[in-house]
C-alpha positions as CSV (number, residue, x, y, z in Angstrom):
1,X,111.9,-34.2,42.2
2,X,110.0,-37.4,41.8
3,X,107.1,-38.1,43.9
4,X,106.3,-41.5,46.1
5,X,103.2,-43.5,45.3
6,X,101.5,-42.1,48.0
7,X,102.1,-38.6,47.7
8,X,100.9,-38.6,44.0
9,X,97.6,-39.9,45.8
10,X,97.5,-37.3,48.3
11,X,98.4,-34.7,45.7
12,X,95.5,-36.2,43.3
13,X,92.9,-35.7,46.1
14,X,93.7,-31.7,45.5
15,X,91.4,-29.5,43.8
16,X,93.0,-26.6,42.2
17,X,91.7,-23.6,40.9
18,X,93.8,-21.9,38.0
19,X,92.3,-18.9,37.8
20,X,90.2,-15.9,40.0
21,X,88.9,-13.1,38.8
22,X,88.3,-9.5,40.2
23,X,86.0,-6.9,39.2
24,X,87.6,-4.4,40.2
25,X,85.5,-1.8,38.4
26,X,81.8,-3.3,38.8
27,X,79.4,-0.9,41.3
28,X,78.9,-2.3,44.3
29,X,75.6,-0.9,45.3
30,X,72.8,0.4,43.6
31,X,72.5,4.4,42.6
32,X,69.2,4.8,41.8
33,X,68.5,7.1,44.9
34,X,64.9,7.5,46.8
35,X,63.0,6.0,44.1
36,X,64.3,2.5,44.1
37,X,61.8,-0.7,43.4
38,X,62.6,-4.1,44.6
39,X,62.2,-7.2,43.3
40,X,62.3,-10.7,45.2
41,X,63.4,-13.9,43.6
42,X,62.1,-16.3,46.0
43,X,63.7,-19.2,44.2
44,X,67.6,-18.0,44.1
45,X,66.5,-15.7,47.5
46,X,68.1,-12.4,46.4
47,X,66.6,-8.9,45.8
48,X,67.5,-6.8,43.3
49,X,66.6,-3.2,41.9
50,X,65.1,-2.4,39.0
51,X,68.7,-1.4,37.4
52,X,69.7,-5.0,37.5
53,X,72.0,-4.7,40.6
54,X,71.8,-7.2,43.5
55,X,71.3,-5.9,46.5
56,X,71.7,-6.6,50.1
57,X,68.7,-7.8,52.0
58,X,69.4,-5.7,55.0
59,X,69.8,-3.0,52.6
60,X,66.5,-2.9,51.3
61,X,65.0,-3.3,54.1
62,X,66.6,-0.4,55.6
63,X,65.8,1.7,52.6
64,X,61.9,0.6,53.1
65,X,62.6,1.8,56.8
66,X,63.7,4.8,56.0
67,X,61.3,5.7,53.0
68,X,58.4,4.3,55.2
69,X,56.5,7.9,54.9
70,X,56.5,8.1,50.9
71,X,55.4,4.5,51.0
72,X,52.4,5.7,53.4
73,X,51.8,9.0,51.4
74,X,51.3,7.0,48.9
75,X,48.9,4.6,50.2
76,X,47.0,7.7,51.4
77,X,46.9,8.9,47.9
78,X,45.5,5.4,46.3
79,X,43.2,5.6,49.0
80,X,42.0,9.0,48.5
81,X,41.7,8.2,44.8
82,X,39.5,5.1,45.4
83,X,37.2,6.9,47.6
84,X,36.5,9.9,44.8
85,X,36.1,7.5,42.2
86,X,33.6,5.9,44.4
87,X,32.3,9.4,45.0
88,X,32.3,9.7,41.2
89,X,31.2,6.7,40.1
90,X,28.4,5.1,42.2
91,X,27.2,3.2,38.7
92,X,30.7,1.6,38.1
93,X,30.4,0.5,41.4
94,X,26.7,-1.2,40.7
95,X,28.6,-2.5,37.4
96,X,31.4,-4.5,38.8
97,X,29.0,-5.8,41.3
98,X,26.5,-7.4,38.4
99,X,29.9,-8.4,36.7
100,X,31.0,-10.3,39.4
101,X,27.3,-12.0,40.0
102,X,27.5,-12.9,36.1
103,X,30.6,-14.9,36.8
104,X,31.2,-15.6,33.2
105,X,28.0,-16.2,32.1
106,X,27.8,-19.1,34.9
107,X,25.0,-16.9,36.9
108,X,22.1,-14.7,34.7
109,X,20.1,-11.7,36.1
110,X,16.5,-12.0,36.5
111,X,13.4,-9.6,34.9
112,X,11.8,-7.3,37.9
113,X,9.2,-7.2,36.3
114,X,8.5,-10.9,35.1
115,X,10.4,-12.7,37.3
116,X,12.4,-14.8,34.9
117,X,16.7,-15.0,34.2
118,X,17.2,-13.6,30.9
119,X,21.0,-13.2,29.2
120,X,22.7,-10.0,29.3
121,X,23.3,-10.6,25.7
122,X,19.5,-10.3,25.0
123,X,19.7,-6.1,25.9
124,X,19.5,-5.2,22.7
125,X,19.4,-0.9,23.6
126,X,19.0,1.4,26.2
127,X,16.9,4.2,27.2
128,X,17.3,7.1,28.2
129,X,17.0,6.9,32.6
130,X,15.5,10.3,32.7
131,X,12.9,10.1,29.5
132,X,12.1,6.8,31.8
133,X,11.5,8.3,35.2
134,X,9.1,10.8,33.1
135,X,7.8,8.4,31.5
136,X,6.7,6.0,34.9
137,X,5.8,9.7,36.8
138,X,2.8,10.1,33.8
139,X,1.8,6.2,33.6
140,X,1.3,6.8,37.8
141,X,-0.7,9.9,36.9
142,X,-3.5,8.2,34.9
């Protein structure tokens, strides 16, 4: 069979593809159960497990539907957690606040006493808070 000038044209426009392949044994969904974490890749927009498997966006969203009470027990517990540590650990709190007025050494404390900034890498010890108090209770005394 030989083939006109402008069928060989038409038949050049034609893209073929040689080969497809199946998988015909590759999981289709995830099988991690209840405790699956998701991750979103914003730039290729898909969601996948932790496993590695790609999963449907209405999937995971009906997963986080469903499982919406272990993600609010869970809340619950952080928030339980925060508030005994706060309980716990009034000075950390008083801490974290000074850290965050140091800024990086951008900001200094000032004296109470004198009045004037001085570097937190001047403390050179610490005493006792109770010996202290004792201490200020008999100087009041006199």
């Amino acid at each position: 069979m030989t083939l006109t000038r402008e069928e060989k044209t038409e038949s050049d426009k034609i893209i073929t593809l040689d080969v497809i392949r199946l998988e015909r044994h590759k999981p289709r969904k995830c099988t991690c159960g209840d405790e699956k974490h998701f991750t979103v890749d914003k730039v290729n927009r898909e969601i996948t497990c932790d496993c590695g498997m790609t999963v449907d966006p209405f999937e995971a969203m009906l997963h986080l539907a469903e499982h919406y009470d272990q993600l609010n027990r869970q809340h619950e517990s952080l928030n339980q957690q925060r508030l005994q540590w706060l309980k716990e650990k009034p000075h950390s709190v008083m801490f974290k606040s000074l850290e965050r007025d140091y800024q990086r050494g951008k900001m200094l404390p000032y004296c109470p006493r004198c009045e004037q900034p001085f570097d937190y890498k001047n403390i050179n010890s610490h005493v006792s808070a109770e010996y202290f108090r004792k201490w200020q209770e008999r100087q009041r005394g006199m």
